[in-house]
C-alpha positions in Angstrom: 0.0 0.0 0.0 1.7 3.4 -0.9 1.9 6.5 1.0 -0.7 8.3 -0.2 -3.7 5.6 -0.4 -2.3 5.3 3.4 -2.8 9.4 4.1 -5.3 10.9 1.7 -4.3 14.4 3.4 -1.3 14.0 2.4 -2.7 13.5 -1.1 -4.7 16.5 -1.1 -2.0 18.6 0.1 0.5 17.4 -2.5 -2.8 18.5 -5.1 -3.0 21.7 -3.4 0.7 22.2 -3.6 1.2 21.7 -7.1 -1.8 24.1 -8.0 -0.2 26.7 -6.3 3.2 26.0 -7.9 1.3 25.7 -11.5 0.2 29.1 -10.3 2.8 30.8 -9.5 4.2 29.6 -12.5 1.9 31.1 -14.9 2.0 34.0 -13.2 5.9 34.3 -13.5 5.7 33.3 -17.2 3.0 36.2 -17.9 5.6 38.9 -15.9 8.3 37.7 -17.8 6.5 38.0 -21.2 4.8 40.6 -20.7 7.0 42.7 -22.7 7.0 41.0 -25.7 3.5 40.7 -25.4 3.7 44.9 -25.6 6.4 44.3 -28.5 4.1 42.1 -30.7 0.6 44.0 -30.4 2.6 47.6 -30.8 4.3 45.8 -34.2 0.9 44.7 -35.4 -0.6 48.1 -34.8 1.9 49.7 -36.5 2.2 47.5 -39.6 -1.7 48.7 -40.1 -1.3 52.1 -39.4 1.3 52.2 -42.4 -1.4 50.4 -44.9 -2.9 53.0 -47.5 -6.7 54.2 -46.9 -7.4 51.5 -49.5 -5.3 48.7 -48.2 -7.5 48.9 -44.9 -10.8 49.1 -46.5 -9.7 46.4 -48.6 -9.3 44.1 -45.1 -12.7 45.5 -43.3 -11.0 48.4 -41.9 -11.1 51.7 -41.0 -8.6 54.1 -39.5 -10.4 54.7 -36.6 -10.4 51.0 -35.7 -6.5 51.8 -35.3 -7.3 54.7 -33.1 -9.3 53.2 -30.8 -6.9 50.7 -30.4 -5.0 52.8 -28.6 -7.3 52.8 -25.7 -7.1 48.9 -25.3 -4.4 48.0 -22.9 -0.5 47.8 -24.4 -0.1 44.2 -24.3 -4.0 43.0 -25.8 -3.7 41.3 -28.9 -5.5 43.7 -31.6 -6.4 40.9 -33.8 -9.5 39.9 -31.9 -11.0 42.9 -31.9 -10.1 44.5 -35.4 -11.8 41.3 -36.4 -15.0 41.7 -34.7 -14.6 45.7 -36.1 -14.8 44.1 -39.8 -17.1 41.2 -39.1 -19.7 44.0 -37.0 -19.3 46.3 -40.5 -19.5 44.0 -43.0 -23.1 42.7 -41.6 -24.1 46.5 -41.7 -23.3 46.7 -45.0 -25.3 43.8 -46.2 
């Protein structure tokens, strides 16, 4: 009979434990990348703002989907919502 069949507190504390290690491990990762996380959504924004007037509206865009971008927090993705932006216009349109 092992140890922790024997001591099922034991068992739930060694659960416990490695939750909070997973934890605190997520959160470290996150810290550590949050600045290329910053990096990557800043380099997507400005790849866009550098397309022409007709370059975004050939994607679904608009230039003030780039400007209110820069209310979202630095380190969001803009993909996400600069696809719901084209998605909500197109079904305007149609």
């Amino acid at each position: 009979m092992n140890a922790a069949a024997a001591c099922p507190e034991t068992s739930a504390f060694d659960r416990r434990r490695r939750i909070s290690l997973a934890r605190i491990g997520d959160f470290l990762a996150r810290v550590v990348l949050w600045p290329m996380r910053v990096v990557e959504a800043r380099r997507t924004l400005t790849q866009l703002a550098s397309l022409s007037e007709y370059e975004l509206r050939d994607v679904g865009l608009t230039r003030q989907d780039l400007v209110d971008l820069t209310a979202r927090p630095l380190d969001q993705d803009p993909t996400p919502y600069l696809n719901r932006a084209r998605i909500s216009r197109a079904r305007r349109a149609s």
